[in-house]
C-alpha positions in Angstrom: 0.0 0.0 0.0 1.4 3.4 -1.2 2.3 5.9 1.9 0.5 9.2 2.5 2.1 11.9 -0.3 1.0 15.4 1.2 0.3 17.5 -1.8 2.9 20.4 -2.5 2.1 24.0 -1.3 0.9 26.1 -3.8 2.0 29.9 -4.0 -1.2 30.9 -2.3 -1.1 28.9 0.6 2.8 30.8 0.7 0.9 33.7 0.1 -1.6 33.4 3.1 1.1 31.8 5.3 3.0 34.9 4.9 -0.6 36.6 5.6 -0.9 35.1 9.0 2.7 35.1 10.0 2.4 39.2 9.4 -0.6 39.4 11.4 0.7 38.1 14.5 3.4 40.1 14.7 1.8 42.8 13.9 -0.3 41.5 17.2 2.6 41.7 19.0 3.7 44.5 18.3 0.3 46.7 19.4 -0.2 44.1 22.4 3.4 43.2 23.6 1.6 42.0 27.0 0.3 39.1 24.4 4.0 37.7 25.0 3.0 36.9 28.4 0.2 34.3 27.7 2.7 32.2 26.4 4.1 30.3 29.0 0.5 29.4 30.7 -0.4 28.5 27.1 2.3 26.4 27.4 2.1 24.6 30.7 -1.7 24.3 30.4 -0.7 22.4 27.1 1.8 20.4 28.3 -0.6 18.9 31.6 -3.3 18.3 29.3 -0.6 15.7 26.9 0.1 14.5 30.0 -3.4 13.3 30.9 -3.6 12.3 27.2 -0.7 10.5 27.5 -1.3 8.8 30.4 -5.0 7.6 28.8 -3.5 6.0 25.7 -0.7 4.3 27.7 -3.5 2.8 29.6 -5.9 1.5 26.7 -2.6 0.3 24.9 -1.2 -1.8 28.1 -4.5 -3.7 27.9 -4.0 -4.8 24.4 -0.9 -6.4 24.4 -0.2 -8.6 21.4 -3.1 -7.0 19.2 -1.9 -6.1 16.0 -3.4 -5.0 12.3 -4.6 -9.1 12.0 -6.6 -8.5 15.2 -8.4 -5.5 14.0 -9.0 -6.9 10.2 -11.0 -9.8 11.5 -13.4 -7.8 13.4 -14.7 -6.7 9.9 -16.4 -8.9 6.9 -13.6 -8.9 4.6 -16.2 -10.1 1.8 -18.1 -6.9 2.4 -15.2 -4.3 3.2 -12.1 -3.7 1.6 -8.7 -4.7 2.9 -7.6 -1.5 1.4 -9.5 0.6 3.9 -9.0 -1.5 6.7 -5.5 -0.8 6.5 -5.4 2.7 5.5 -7.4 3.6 8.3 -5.9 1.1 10.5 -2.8 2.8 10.0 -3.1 6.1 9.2 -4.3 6.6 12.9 -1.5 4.7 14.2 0.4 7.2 12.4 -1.5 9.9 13.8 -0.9 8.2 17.4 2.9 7.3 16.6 4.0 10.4 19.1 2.2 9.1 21.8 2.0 5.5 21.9 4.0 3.6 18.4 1.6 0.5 17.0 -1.0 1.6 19.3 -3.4 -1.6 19.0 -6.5 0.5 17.5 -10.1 -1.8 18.1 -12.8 -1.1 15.6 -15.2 0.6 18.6 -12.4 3.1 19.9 -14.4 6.3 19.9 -12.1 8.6 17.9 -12.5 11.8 20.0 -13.6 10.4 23.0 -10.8 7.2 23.5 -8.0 8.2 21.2 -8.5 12.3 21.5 -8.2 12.9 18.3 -8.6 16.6 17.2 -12.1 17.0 15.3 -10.1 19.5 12.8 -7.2 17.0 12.7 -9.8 14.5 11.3 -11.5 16.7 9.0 -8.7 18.6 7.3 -6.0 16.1 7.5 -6.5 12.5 8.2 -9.8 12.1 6.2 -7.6 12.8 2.9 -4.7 11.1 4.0 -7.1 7.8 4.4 -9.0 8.2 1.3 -5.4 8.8 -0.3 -3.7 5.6 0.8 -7.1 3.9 0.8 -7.6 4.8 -3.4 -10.9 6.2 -2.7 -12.5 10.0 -3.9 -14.1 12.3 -1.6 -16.5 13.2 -4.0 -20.1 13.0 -3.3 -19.8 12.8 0.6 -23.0 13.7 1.2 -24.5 10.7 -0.7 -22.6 8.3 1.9 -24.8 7.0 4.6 -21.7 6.5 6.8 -21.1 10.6 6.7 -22.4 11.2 9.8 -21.1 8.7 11.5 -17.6 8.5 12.0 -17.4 8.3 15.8 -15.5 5.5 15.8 -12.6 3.5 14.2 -15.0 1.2 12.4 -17.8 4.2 11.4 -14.6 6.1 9.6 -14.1 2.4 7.8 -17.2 1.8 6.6 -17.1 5.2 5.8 -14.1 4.9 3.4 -15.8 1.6 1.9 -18.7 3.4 1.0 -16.9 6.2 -1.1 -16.1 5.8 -4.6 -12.9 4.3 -5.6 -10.8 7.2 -6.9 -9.8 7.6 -10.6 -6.4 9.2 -10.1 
């Protein structure tokens, strides 16, 4: 199965990088008191990935052994494609790899709720990172009568199955 290729960045995106990048110090610049936020930014951030942490650690220590073979069988493999079982399979184990490498993902892991994932991180990245490795389009997603239910690993692979396979 092909890795993930993130797609190159166009001058616009440059462009409106630049944007953003100009804003905020213009920010600072007007509200230099802003610098100051920082640090309990910071330190909030850092006890909340400690919780986080701690969570995944836990779910993962009572999985021991569980591996992709573990995870496929929990699906009809007549009805679903190995493809997408994978992609998915994987592509959240990439998504995890910071916090727990080969995390043991089970098809009922509630994706915001067990593994914490980010509901913008889903949306904007690992949703076309899946249906990339997975060779299926995003077209027509509101014709999919999974759409609205990608709670959990196995909603986001039935999902993918459901899509069209891709033409590119």
């Amino acid at each position: 199965m092909p890795k993930y290729r993130p797609p190159k960045l166009s001058p616009i995106r440059w462009v409106l990088a630049l944007i953003v990048l100009l804003f905020y110090i213009y920010a600072l610049c007007l509200f230099p008191w802003i610098i100051l936020l920082i640090p309990v930014i910071l330190i909030a951030s850092k006890l909340q990935n400690k919780k986080y942490d701690q969570n995944i650690r836990k779910i993962a220590a009572s999985r021991i052994g569980e591996d992709i073979g573990t995870f496929a069988k929990q699906f009809d493999c007549h009805q679903i494609d190995t493809w997408v079982i994978r992609a998915v399979y994987e592509q959240f184990q990439l998504y995890l790899e910071n916090v727990y490498p080969g995390f043991p993902l089970h098809p009922d892991d509630n994706i915001y709720e067990d593994l914490v994932a980010d509901p913008d991180d889903f949306d904007m990245e690992l949703i076309e990172e899946i249906a990339q490795r997975a060779g299926r389009s995003l077209d027509s997603i509101e014709k999919n009568p999974h759409a609205d239910k990608i709670d959990t690993i196995r909603g986001a692979v039935l999902f993918f199955n459901a899509q069209p396979r891709s033409t590119t």
